[in-house]
N, C-alpha and C positions, 0 to 999 in steps of 0.2 A: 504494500500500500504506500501510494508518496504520502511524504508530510509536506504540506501545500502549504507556504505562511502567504500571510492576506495582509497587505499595506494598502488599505481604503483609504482613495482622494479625501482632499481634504477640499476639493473644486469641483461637486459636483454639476452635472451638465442640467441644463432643462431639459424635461424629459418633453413629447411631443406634445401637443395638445388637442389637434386638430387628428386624430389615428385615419381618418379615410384619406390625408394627402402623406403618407409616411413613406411610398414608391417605394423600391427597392434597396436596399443597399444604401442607404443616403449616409446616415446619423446613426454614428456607433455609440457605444454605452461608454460608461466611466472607465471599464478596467479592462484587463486583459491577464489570460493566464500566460505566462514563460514559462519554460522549459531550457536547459542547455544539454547538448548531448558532447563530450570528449571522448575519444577515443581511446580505448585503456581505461575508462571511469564510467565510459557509459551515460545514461541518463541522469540528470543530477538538478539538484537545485529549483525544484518544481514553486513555482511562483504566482499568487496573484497582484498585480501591480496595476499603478492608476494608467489607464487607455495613455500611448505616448510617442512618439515617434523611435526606430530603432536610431540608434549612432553607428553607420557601416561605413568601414574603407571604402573608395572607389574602388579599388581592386578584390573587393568580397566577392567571392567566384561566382554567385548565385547572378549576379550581373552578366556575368560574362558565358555560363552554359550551362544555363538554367537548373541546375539541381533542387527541383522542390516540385514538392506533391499540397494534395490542399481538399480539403472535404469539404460537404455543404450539408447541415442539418437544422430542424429546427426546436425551437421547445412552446406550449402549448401555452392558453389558459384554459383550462375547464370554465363549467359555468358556477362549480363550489368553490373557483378559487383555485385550484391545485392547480400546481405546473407539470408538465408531465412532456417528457422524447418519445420520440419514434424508433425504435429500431436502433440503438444508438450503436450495438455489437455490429451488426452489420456494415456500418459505417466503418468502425474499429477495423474490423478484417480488412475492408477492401483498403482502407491505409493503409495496412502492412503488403498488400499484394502490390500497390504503388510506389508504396519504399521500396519494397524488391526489383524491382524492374529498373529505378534508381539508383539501384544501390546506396540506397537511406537505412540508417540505422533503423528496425523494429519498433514502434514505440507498443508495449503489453496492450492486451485487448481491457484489463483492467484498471490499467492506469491511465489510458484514452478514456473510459467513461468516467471514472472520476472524477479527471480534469475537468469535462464538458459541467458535468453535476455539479462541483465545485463552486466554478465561475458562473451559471445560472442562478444558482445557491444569492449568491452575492447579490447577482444584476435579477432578481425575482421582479421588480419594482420595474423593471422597462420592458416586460413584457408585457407587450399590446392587451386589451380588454375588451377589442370589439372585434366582431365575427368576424375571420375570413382574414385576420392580422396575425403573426405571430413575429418569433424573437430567433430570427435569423441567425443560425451558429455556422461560425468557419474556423474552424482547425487547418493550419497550413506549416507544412516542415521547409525549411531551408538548408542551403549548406553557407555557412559562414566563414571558410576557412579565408586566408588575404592573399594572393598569389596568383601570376595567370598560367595554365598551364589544366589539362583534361585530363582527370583524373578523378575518383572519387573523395570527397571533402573528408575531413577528420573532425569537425567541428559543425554542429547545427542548431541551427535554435525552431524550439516546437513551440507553436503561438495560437492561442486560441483568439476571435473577434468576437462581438455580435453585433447584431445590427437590427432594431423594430422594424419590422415590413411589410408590406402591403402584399398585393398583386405583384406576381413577376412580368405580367405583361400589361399593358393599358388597357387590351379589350377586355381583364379577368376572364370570364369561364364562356364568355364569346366564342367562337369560331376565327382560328389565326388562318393567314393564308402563307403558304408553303411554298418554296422557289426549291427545284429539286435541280443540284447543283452537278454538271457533269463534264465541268471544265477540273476545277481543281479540285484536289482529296485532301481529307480529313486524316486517315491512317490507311492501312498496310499490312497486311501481316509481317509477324517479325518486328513491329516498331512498338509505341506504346497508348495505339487508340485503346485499349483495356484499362488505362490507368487513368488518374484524377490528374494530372500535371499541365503547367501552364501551357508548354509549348502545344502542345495541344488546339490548345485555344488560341493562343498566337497565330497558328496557321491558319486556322478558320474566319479570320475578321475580313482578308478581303475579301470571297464569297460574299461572308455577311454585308458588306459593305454595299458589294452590287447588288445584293438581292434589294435591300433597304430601300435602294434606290428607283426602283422598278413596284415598291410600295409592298414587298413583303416582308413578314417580321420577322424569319428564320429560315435557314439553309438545308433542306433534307442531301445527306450527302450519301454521295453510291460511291460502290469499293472504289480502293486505288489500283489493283489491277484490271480488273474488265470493266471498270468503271457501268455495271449494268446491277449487280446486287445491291440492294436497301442496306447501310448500315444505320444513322442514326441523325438526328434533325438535332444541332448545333448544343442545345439544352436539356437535349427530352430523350428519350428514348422511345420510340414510336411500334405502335399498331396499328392495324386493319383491319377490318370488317369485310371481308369476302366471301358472299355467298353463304352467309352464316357461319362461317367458322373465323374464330377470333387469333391473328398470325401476325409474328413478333420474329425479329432477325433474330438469329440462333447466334450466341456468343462464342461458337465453337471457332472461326477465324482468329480470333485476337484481337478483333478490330473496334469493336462497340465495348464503353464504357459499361459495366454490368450494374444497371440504375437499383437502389432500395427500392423506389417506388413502383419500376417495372415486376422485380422480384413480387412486390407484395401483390398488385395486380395480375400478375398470373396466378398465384395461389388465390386471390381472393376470386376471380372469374372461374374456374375450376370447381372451388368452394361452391357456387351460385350454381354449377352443373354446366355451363359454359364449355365448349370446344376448342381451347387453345393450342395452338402448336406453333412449335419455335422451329424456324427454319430457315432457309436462306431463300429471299423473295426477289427476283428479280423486275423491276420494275416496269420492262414491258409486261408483267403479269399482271398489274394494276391499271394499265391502257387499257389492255381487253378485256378485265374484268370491269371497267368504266363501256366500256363500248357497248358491253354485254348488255348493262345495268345491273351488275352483281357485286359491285364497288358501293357498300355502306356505309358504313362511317371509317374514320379515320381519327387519333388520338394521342397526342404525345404524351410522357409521364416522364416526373423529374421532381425532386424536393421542392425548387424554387416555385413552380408551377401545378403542383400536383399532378391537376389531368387538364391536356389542353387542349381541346375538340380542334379539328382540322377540318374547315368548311372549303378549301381550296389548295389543291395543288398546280402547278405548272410545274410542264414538264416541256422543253424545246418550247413549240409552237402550240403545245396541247394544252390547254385551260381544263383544267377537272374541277368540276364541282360536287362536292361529296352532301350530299342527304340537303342538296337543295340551301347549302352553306351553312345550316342550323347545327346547334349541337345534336348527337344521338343520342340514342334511349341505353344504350352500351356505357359510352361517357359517361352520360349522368348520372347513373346508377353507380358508378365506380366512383367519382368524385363524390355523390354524397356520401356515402358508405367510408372510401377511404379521410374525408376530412372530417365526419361523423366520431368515427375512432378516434382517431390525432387530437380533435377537441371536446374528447368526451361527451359524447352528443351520442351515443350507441358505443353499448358493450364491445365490450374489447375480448371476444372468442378467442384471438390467438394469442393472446399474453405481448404483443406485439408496445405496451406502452409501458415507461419506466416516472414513475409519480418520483418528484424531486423533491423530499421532505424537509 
């Protein structure tokens, strides 16, 4: 178990006041946990401290070839008050399957929830109170060593954020439209589309950029070799509704991030008696199942966004309209169900929530 010492501001911030204008990511809480990792010593020094800027060399390698991974969670309010995660183990694992790939020191699966509990513990007071807002958690590893030169770091600092949040996207639980991207790729087999790391996302912004432009709010991206299989929509992790059966890219490539919220979503559609299957889906197979009229709905999933109905894709020249642009009855039944659970609002069947005492 770490022993976590707590240095509470003595400056606290204004907490929001207005929670429907709170957008994404804006306005971080007071504190933040640290961590340091050394080499030979291991994890050490487990800290809550007032929210702050770090002090890096210019020459701290994490500038220079990106060594850092970074998660996305949140924590809840009930309507009795209680603050309560989602899945927070699962988060934990897929950290360490991202440090791996990084060659990032481990951090324990119990010393990652801890942490998160910890500092929620602390910042209870800045989670949101009104429906459909929660208290944005970000865990992110670095490597901190001072030197240029590619090699694995000897030194890292593990940092928790958070941040009160609204909607991840403006339209909330609207119907987003989809630009499905077949210039440039996301990942690869063999690289690390399966991992949580920035570069990742780095590569994805010019896509993003021109889709934006063209008045879509995300990039559905297909493989980097045949550039013709579905992997995943920039944020989300994406579904189909074809013909009635409910199909989700198989993670067996290495290419697609392995989302919580998809994970929960397949067992929860399963759970309902639903017919899901994970596969690899080639995207002329949604042309003529659109052509057919056997193309239903469509749905991204992802912590920031939960569930995100897809009333539009393009593709090339192809305009797809899915279920008439509206959300589906698939969607919404997933999305109340799954943020039902998360806010306490319907029994929690699979032990999937962790109450933060």
């Amino acid at each position: 178990m770490l022993d976590i010492k707590i240095t509470r501001t003595t400056c606290p911030k204004e907490k929001p006041q207005d929670e429907s204008k709170l957008g994404f990511g804006k306005k971080f809480t007071d504190h933040m946990f640290v961590m340091d990792y050394t080499e030979g010593e291991g994890w050490h020094d487990a800290r809550i401290v007032p929210y702050a800027p770090f002090q890096l060399d210019p020459a701290t390698v994490v500038f220079h070839y990106a060594q850092e991974i970074f998660e996305g969670m949140k924590a809840y309010r009930t309507a009795d008050d209680t603050i309560q995660l989602f899945r927070p183990e699962c988060n934990a694992k897929r950290m360490q399957d991202s440090a791996d790939r990084l060659c990032i020191p481990k951090i324990p699966v119990e010393d990652y929830i801890q942490a998160v509990e910890a500092l929620v513990d602390v910042e209870r007071d800045w989670v949101p109170h009104s429906d459909g807002a929660s208290l944005y958690i970000r865990p992110f590893v670095f490597a901190n060593d001072v030197g240029l030169g590619v090699h694995a770091s000897k030194h890292y600092i593990f940092c928790i954020i958070c941040a009160p949040s609204g909607a991840y996207y403006a339209e909330g639980i609207n119907p987003v439209r989809i630009y499905v991207e077949d210039e440039y790729i996301r990942a690869a087999p063999g690289l690390t589309g399966f991992t949580k790391c920035g570069g990742n996302y780095a590569a994805s912004i010019k896509a993003g950029e021109l889709a934006e432009e063209q008045g879509y709010a995300q990039v559905l991206w297909l493989d980097g070799v045949h550039r013709k299989y579905i992997d995943e929509v920039g944020a989300m992790n994406v579904f189909f509704v074809v013909d009635g059966e409910i199909i989700t890219p198989s993670l067996d490539r290495g290419c697609i991030l392995g989302g919580i919220t998809r994970k929960s979503c397949i067992e929860l559609l399963r759970h309902m008696g639903y017919k899901v299957t994970e596969r690899d889906i080639e995207i002329g197979e949604l042309v003529k199942a659109y052509d057919e009229g056997k193309f239903d709905e469509a749905f991204g999933s992802g912590t920031a966004a939960v569930i995100s109905p897809i009333g539009e894709l393009k593709y090339g020249d192809k305009h797809m309209t899915i279920n008439g642009g509206k959300i589906g009855p698939i969607s919404q039944k997933l999305y109340d169900t799954l943020t039902g659970i998360q806010w306490g609002k319907l029994p929690d069947e699979f032990g999937w929530t962790v109450k933060i005492d």
